[in-house]
C-alpha positions, 0 to 999 in steps of 0.5 A: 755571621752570615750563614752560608748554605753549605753542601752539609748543611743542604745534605742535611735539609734534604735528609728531613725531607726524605724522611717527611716524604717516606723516601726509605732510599734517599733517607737511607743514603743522606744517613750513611753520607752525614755519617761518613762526613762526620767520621771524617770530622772527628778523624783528626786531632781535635773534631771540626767543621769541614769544608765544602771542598772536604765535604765534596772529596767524602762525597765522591769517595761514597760514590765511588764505592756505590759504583763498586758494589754496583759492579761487583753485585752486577758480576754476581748477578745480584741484579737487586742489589746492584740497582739499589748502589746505583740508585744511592750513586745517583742520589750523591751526583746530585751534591756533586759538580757536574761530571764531564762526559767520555767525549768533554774527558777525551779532549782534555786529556788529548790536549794534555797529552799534546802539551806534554809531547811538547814539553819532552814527556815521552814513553813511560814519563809521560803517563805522569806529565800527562796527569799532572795537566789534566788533574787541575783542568778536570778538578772533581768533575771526573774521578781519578780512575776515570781520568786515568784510564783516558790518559792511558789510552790515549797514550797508547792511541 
């Protein structure tokens, strides 16, 4: 059986590393993501391997979570701690596929809100068509909040 590289195993081999290199932050974040994956292997049933797509959807959640805190810690003022979510969010891009810009994200969605109109999808149906276009041409490359906030403004444009 020829051994793929997956996204785990990668996460895993840069764990060590962090750790051999004293890096407390990255070390630290690797940690609560393998564990994340494994919660979510032993979820079901019976435990299993996940796969690379699986592994990917726990790593956008986590992500999406550090953005949060980073956030709520903003508002609060705990400037600190705040920095430190962010520093975690951007250990995770880096397992991540790339993310679409504002820019690459508005032009998808403006062309998914143009074939929509074409279709017939008009007023409040349309925020439904619109996603159903965009969800598949974005794929994990924007986070669906994100996605969704640019349909909602472009309909409302």
């Amino acid at each position: 059986m020829v051994h793929m590289t997956t996204i785990k195993s990668r996460i895993q081999d840069d764990l060590t590393t962090a750790i051999k290199a004293r890096d407390e932050l990255r070390s630290a974040t690797l940690r609560m993501t393998l564990a994340a994956i494994t919660t979510e292997e032993v979820a079901g049933k019976s435990a299993r391997e996940l796969s690379d797509a699986e592994v990917t959807k726990v790593i956008t959640r986590e992500a999406k979570k550090r953005r949060e805190a980073a956030e709520a810690f903003r508002q609060a003022g705990r400037d600190e701690q705040a920095d430190r979510e962010e520093a975690e969010g951007e250990v995770l891009a880096g397992y991540l596929p790339q993310q679409l810009t504002d820019e690459e994200l508005a032009t998808v969605v403006a062309e998914a809100v143009a074939e929509a109109r074409a279709q017939g999808a008009e007023g409040p149906r349309a925020m439904g068509a619109v996603m159903k276009i965009v969800k598949p041409k974005v794929g994990d490359r924007a986070e669906g909040g994100r996605v969704a906030a640019a349909v909602k403004q472009a309909l409302a444009g």
